[in-house]
C-alpha positions as a printed Julia matrix, in Angstrom:
82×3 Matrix{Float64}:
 -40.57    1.32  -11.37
 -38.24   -1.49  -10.7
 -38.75   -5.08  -11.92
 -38.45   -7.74   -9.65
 -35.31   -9.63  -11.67
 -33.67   -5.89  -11.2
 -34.05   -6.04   -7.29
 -32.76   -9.76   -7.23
 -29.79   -8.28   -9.42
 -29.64   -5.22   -6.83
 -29.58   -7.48   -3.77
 -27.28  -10.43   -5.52
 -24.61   -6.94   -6.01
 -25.13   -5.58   -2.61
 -23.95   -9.45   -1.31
 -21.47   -9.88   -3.01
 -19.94   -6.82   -1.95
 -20.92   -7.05    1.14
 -18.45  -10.11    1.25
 -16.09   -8.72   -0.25
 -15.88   -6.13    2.83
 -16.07   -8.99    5.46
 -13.36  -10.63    3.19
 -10.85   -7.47    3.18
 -11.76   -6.64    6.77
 -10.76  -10.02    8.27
  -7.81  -10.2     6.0
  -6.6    -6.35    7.14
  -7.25   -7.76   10.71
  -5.15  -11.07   10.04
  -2.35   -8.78    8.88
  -2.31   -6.77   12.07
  -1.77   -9.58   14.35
  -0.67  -12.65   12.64
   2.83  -13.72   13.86
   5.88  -14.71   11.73
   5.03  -17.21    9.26
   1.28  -17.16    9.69
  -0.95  -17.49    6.35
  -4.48  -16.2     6.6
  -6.08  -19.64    4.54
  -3.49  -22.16    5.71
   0.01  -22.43    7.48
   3.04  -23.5     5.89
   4.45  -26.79    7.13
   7.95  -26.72    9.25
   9.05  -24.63   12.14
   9.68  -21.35   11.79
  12.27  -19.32   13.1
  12.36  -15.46   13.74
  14.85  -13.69   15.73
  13.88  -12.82   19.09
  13.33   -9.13   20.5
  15.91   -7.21   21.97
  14.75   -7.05   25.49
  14.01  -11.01   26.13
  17.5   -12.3    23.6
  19.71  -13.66   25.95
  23.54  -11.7    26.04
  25.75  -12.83   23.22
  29.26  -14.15   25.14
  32.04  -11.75   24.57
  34.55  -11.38   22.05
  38.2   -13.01   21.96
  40.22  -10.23   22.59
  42.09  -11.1    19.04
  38.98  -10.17   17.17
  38.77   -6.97   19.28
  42.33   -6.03   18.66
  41.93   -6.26   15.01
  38.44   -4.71   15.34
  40.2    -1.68   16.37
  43.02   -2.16   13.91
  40.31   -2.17   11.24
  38.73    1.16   12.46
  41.71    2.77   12.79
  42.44    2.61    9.25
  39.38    3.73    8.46
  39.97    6.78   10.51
  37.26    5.38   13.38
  39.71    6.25   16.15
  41.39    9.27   16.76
């Protein structure tokens, strides 16, 4: 038979990892959909900045035809173009 001090020790083990599940479970949860920059206690301080996605980024302008000329220059020497 059990003594009462062992089912206080019992109970105090089965809290504490019981917390430690709620702990890890929240944080796994956190991880899934915290944003760029998020922390799970606190958030830094500043902006931050992230690149956006490919289907809302506005067009980048087009190149000077310069850079494309020696773009293909480039490639050529590399055996890009044939």
């Amino acid at each position: 038979m059990i003594s009462v001090w062992q089912l206080f020790q019992g109970m105090g083990l089965v809290g504490v990892l019981l917390l430690v599940a709620v702990f890890l479970g929240g944080w796994l949860v956190f991880r899934s959909k915290a944003g760029p920059g998020e922390g799970f206690i606190r958030t830094p301080k500043g902006d931050v900045y992230r690149i956006p996605d490919a289907d809302v980024a506005e067009e980048f302008p087009e190149a000077p035809e310069s850079i494309l000329e020696r773009t293909e220059r480039f490639l050529e020497t590399l055996g890009g173009k044939r």
